[in-house]
C-alpha positions as CSV (number, residue, x, y, z in Angstrom):
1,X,327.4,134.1,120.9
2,X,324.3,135.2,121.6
3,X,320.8,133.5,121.3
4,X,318.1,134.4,119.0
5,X,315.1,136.4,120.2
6,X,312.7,133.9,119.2
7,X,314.3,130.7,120.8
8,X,314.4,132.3,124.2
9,X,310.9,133.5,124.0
10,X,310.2,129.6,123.0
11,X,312.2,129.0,126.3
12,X,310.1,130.8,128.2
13,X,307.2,130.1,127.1
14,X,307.4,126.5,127.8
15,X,308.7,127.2,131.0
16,X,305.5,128.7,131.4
17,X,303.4,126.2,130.5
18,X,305.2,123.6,132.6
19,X,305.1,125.5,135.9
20,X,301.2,125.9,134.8
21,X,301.0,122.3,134.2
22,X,303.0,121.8,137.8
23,X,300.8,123.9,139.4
24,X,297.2,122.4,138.0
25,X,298.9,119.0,138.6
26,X,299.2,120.0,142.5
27,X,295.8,121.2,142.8
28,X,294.5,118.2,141.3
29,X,296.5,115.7,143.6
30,X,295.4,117.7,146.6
31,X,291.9,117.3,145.8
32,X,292.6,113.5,145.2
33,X,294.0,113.3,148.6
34,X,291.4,115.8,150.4
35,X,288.6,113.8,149.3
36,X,290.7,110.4,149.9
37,X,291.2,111.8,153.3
38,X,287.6,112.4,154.1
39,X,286.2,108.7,152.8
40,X,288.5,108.0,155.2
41,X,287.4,110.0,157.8
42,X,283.8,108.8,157.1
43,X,284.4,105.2,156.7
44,X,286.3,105.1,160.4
45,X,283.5,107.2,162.0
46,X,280.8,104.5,160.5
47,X,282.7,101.7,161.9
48,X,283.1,103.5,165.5
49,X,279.4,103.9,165.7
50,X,278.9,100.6,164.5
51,X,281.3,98.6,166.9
52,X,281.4,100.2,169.4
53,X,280.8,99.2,173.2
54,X,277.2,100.2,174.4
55,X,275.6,101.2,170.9
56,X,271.8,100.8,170.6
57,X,272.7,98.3,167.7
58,X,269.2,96.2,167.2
59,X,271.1,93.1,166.9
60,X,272.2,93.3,170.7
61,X,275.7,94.2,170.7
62,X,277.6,93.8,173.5
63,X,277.0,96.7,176.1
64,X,279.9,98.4,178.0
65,X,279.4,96.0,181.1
66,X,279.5,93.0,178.7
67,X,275.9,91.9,179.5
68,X,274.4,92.4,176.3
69,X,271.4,94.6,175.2
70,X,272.8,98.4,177.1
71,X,268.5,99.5,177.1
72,X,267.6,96.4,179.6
73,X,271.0,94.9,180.9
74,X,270.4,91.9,179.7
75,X,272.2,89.4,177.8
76,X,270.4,89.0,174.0
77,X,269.2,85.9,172.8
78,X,269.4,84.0,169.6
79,X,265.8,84.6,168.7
80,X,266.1,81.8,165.6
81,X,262.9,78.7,165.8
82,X,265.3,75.4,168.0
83,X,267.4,78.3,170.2
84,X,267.1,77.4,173.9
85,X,266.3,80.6,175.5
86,X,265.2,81.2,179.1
87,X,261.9,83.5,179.8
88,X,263.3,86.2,182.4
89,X,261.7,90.2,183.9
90,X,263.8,91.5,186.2
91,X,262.5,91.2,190.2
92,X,259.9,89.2,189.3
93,X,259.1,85.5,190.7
94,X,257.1,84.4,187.7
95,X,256.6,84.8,183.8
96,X,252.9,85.2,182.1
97,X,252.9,82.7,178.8
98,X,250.0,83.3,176.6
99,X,248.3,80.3,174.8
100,X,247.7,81.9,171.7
101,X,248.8,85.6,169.7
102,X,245.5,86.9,170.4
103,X,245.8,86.3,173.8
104,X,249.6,87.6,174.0
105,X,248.0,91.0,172.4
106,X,245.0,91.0,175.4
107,X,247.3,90.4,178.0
108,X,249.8,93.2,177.2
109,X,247.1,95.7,176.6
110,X,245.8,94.7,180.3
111,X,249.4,94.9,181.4
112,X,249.6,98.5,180.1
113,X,246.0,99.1,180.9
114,X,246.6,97.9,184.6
115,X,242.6,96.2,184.1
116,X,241.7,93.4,185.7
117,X,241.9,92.1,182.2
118,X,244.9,89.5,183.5
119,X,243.4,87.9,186.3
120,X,240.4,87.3,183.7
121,X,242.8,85.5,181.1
122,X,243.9,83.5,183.9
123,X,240.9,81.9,185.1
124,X,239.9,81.7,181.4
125,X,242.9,79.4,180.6
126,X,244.4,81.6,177.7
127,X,247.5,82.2,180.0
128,X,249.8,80.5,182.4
129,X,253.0,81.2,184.5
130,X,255.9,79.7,184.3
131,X,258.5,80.5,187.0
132,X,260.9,83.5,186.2
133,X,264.0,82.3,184.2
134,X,262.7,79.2,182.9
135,X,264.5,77.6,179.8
136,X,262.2,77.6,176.8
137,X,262.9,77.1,173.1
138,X,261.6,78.5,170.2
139,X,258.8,77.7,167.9
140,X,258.5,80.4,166.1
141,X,259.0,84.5,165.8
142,X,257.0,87.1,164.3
143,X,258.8,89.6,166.3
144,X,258.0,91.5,168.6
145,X,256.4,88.3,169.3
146,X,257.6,85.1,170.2
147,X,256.5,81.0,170.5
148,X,258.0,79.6,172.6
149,X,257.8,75.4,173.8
150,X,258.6,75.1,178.0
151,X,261.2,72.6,178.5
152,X,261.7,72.3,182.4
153,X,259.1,73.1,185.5
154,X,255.4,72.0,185.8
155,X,254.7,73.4,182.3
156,X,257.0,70.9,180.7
157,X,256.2,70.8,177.1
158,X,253.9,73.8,177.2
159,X,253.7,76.0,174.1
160,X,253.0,79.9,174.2
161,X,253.8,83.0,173.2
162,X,255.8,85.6,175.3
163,X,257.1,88.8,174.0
164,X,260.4,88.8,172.8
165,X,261.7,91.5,175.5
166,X,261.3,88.8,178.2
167,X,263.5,86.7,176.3
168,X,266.7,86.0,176.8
């Protein structure tokens, strides 16, 4: 018995058509999964950077040596107004508190300047010290600056503003 002509060229002719179906099939699936793979790929990288230990995240994530902020080893503070912070600069015995903004921005351009510009805000009253790592909490922020109200030492119940690097 012997089979028609036509129905074997039917025969092969769909055979044809489903190994070209298989075939576009695969290629679509492995574009699928290439570009599966690579969200992938991306979204593990953005978490890496994001988590991990000693990034220069602004929030103040914790550094390698568990301290805090990696740039000034030192621990980062809750900056919201009612935290209890302390005022801290490394190696030094006391902390300048301005009485008003104004005042903040004089003194750190005399700071930078290295003017006599400090000792002049001093004898004019517009800032005082406080000793270094005194606990303070928080009036307000308008970051980079900071209000603060002095809760222990001589300036009990002082209010000033510091900048918000030299909190803590």
């Amino acid at each position: 018995m012997e089979i028609p002509e036509e129905t074997q060229r039917l025969d092969q002719d769909q055979g044809a058509a489903e190994a070209q179906t298989r075939k576009e099939s695969w290629a679509k699936r492995r574009w699928t999964w290439l570009v599966l793979l690579g969200l992938g790929i991306a979204v593990v990288t953005v978490v890496f950077v994001i988590i991990r230990p000693g990034s220069k995240n602004p929030r103040g994530s914790a550094s390698s040596d568990g301290r805090g902020d990696s740039s000034t080893g030192r621990a980062r503070a809750d900056l919201r107004p009612g935290a209890e912070v302390r005022l801290f600069i490394p190696r030094r015995d006391s902390i300048m508190v301005a009485a008003d903004e104004t005042a903040l921005n004089e003194l750190m351009n005399a700071i930078s300047a290295r003017s006599d510009g400090v000792q002049s805000l001093s004898e004019s009253g517009r800032i005082f010290t406080v000793a270094n790592d005194t606990r303070a909490r928080i009036v307000e922020t308008h970051p980079p600056k900071i209000k603060v109200r002095i809760i222990e030492g001589d300036k009990s119940m002082f209010e000033g503003w510091v900048p918000e690097t030299w909190v803590r």
